[in-house]
C-alpha positions in Angstrom: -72.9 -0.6 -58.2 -72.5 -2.4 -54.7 -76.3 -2.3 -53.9 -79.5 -1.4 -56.1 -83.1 -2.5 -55.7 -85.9 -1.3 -58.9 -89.3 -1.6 -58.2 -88.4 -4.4 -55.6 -91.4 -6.3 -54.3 -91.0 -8.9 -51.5 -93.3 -11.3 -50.3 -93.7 -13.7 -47.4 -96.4 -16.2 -46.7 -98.9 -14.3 -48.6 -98.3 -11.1 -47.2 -95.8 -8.0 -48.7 -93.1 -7.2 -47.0 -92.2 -4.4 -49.1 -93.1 -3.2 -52.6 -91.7 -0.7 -55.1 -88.5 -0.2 -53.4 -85.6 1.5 -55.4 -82.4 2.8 -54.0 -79.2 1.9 -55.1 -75.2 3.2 -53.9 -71.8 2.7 -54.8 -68.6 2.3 -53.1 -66.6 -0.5 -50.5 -68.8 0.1 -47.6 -72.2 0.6 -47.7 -74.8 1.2 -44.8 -78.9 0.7 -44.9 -80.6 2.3 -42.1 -84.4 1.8 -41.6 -86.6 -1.4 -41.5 -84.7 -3.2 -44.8 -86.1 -6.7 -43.3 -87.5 -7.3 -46.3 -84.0 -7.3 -48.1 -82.6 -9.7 -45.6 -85.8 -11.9 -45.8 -85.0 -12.4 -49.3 -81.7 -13.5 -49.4 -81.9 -15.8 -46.5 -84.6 -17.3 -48.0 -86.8 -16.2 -46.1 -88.7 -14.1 -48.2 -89.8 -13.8 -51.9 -89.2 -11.5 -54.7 -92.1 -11.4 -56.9 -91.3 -8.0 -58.8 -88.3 -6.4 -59.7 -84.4 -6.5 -59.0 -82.1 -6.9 -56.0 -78.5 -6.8 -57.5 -75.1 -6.7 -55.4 -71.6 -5.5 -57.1 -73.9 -5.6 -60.2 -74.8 -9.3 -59.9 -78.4 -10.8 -59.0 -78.2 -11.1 -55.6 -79.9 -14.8 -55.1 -77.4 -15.6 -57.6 -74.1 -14.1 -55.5 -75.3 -15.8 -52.2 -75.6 -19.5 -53.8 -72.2 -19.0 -55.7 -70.7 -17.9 -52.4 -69.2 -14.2 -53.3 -72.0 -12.6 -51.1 -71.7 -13.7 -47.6 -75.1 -13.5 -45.2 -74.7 -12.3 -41.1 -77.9 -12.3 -40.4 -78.0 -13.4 -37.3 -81.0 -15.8 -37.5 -80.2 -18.8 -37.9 -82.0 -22.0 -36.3 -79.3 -24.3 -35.0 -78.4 -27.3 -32.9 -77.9 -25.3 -29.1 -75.6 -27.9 -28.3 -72.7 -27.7 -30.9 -69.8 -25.7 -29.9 -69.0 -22.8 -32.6 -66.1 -24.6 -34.7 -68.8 -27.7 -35.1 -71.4 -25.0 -36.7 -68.5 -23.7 -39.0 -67.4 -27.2 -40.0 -70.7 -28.3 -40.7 -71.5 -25.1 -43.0 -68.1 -25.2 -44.7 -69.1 -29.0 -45.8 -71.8 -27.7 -47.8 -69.5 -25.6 -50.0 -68.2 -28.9 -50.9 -65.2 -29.1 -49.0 -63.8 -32.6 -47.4 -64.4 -32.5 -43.4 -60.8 -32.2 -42.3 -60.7 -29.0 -45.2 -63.9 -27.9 -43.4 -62.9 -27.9 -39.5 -59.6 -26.4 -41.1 -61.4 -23.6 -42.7 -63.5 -22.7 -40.1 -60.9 -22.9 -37.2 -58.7 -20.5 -39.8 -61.7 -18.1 -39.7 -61.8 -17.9 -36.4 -58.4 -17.2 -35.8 -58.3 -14.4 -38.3 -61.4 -12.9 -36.6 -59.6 -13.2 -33.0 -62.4 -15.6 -31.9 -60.3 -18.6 -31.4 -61.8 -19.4 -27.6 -65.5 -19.4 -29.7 -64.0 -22.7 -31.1 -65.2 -24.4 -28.2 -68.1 -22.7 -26.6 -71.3 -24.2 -26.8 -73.6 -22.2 -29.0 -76.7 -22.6 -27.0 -74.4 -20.6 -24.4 -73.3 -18.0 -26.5 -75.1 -14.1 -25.8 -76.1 -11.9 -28.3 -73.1 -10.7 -29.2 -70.9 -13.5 -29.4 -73.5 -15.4 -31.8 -73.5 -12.3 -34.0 -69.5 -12.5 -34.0 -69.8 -16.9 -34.9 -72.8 -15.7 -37.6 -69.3 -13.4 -39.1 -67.5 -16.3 -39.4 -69.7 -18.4 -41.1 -70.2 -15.7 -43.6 -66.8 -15.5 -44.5 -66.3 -19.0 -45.3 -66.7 -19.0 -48.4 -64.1 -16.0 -48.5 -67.1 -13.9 -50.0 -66.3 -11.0 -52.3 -69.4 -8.9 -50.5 -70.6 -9.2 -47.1 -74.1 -8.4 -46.0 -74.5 -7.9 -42.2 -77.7 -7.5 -40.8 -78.4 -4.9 -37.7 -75.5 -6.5 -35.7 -75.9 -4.0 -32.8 -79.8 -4.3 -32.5 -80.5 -4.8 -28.6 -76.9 -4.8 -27.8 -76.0 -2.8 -24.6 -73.3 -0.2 -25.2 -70.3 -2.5 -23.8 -71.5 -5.3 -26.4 -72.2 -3.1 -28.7 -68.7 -1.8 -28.7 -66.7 -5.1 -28.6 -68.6 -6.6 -31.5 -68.2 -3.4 -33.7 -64.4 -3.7 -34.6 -65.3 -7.2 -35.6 -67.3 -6.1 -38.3 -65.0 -3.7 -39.6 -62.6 -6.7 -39.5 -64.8 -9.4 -41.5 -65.1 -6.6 -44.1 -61.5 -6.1 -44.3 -60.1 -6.6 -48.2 -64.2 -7.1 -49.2 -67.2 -4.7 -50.0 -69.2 -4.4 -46.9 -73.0 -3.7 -46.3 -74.7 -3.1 -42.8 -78.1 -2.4 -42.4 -79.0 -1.1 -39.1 -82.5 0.5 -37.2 -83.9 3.7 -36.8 -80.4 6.1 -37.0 -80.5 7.2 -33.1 -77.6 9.2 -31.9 -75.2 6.3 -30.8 -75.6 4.7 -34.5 -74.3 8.1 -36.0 -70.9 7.8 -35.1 -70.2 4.0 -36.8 -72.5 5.3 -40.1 -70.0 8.1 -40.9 -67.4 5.2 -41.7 -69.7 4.3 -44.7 -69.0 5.7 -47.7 -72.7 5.5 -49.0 -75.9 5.8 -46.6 -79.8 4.8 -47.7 -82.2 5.7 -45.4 -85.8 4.2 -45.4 -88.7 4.9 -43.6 -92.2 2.9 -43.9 -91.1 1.5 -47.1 -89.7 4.7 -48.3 -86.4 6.0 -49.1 -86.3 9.5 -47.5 -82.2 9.9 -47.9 -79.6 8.7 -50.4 -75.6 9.9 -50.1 -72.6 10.5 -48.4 -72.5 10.2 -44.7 -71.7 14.3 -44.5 -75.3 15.1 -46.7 -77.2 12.3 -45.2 -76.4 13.4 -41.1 -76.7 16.4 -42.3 -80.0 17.4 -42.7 -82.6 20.2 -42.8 -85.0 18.2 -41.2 -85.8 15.2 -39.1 -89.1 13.3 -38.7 -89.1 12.3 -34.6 -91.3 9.6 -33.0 -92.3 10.2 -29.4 -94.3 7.5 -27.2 -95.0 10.8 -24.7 -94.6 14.4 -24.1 -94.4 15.4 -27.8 -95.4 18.8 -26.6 -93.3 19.6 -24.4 -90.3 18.3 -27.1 -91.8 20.7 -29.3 -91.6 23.9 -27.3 -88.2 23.1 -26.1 -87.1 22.7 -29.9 -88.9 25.7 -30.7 -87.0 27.9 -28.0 -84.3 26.8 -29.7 -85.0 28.1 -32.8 -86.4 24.8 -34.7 -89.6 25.2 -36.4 -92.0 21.7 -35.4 -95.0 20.4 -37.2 -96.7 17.9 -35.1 -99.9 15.5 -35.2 -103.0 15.7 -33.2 -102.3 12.8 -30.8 -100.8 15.1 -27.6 -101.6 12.9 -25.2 -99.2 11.2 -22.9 -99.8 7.7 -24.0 -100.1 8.1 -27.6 -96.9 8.1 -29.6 -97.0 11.7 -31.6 -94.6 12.7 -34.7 -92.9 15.6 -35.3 -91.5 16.8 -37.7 -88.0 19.4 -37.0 -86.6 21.6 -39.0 -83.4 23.8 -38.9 -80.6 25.3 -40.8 -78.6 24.5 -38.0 -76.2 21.6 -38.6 -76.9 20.9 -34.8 -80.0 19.7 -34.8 -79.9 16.2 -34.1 -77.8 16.9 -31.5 -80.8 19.3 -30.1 -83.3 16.7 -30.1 -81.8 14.6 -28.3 -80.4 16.9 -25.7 -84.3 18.3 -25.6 -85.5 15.0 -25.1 -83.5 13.2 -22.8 -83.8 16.8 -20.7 -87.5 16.2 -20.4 -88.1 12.5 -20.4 -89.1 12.0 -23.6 -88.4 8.5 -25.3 -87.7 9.0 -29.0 -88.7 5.5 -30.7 -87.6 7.0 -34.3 -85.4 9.9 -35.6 -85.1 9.6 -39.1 -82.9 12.2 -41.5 -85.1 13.6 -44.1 -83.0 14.5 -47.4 -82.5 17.8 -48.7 -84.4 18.9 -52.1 
């Protein structure tokens, strides 16, 4: 099994990130959508696992990352703004125990299989979003990992960005299991999580999906957070043949939930269509699994 969480609790200073969580899929590519913070807090360190089990290709996970056959994206690390991007690599690769030539070495070699030679010399404090996310690939893979674990790598990326640092992902998990967690599904993610052989999809702390990419998108129903208007992205779902359950919070400025259902296989496509036709930012649009 490539990923699996039972009864996984995580804490961090004092509070609980998430408790009882249990999911698990299979396969060479492998995507979590929804808040899984909590998993990343815990295998950066970052968090705590007081109850249960987080396992990768059947090993613990704590266990994979400090051996070096899970590697960590997670775009957050603290680091000196002044380095250039081969003096980060060379000072992570020394901590695997290599010699400092064999470290510069390694890291300019990951580089250069990534395509990122010219990040060799930039100056990390300089870097934008997407071209630190592309140096925190690197650094994951130098310990030529057997997994990798990349953490939302598109989150706040504008579409150009978005769309140069993709293929780079797909290209550090080349020839090694890859996981991806990303945000709330919205429509542009859809495209990129139909690559994945295996989707888990988690909403406050609960898994509301588990499968392939063709029974996850395709659902009977969707649960749809609106910061306004939630009315009128009712009726125009309902003209369309959706039935919509929504709260009591109508007003303009109160976000509202609805919840869609169809047979139609089109219906994510509708909501989205229905609400960028009547101004209506969706915050959330979450799959909801078949039973």
């Amino acid at each position: 099994m490539l990923f699996s969480c039972e009864n996984l609790r995580v804490d961090r200073d004092g509070a609980i990130l998430i408790e009882e969580l249990t999911c698990s899929a299979d396969g060479r590519a492998v995507a979590l959508v929804g808040d899984f913070t909590a998993v990343a807090a815990a295998l950066g360190g970052r968090g705590r696992i007081v109850q249960g089990s987080l396992k990768v290709a059947d090993d613990d996970a704590l266990s994979a990352v400090a051996k070096g056959s899970l590697g960590l994206a997670l775009g957050e690390a603290r680091v000196n703004p002044a380095w250039t991007g081969l003096e980060l690599l060379e000072k992570n690769a020394l901590l695997t125990g290599l010699s400092p030539t064999a470290a510069r070495a390694r890291g300019f070699a990951v580089l250069t299989r990534l395509g990122l030679p010219w990040l060799a010399e930039r100056v990390v404090g300089q870097l934008g979003r997407a071209e630190f996310m592309a140096l925190e690939l690197a650094k994951a893979l130098l310990t030529e990992p057997s997994v990798l674990f990349v953490q939302t790598p598109l989150r706040g990326l504008p579409g150009a960005d978005a769309d140069w640092l993709w293929p780079l992902v797909e290209r550090a998990g080349h020839e090694r299991s890859l996981i991806v967690s990303f945000d709330a599904p919205l429509l542009p993610e859809r495209a990129r999580l139909t690559h994945f052989e295996r989707l888990v999809l988690l909403h406050r702390g609960r898994v509301t999906a588990m499968g392939t990419p063709e029974e996850v998108l395709t659902p009977i129903g969707f649960l749809v957070s609106v910061t306004r208007r939630g009315t009128l992205l009712c009726r125009a779902l309902e003209d369309r043949g959706a039935r919509v359950q929504h709260s009591d919070a109508e007003a303009d400025d109160q976000p509202s939930q609805l919840l869609v259902t169809s047979a139609d296989a089109e219906l994510g496509q509708w909501i989205a269509e229905a609400a960028v036709a009547h101004d209506v930012p969706v915050i959330e649009l979450v799959p909801l699994a078949r039973t």
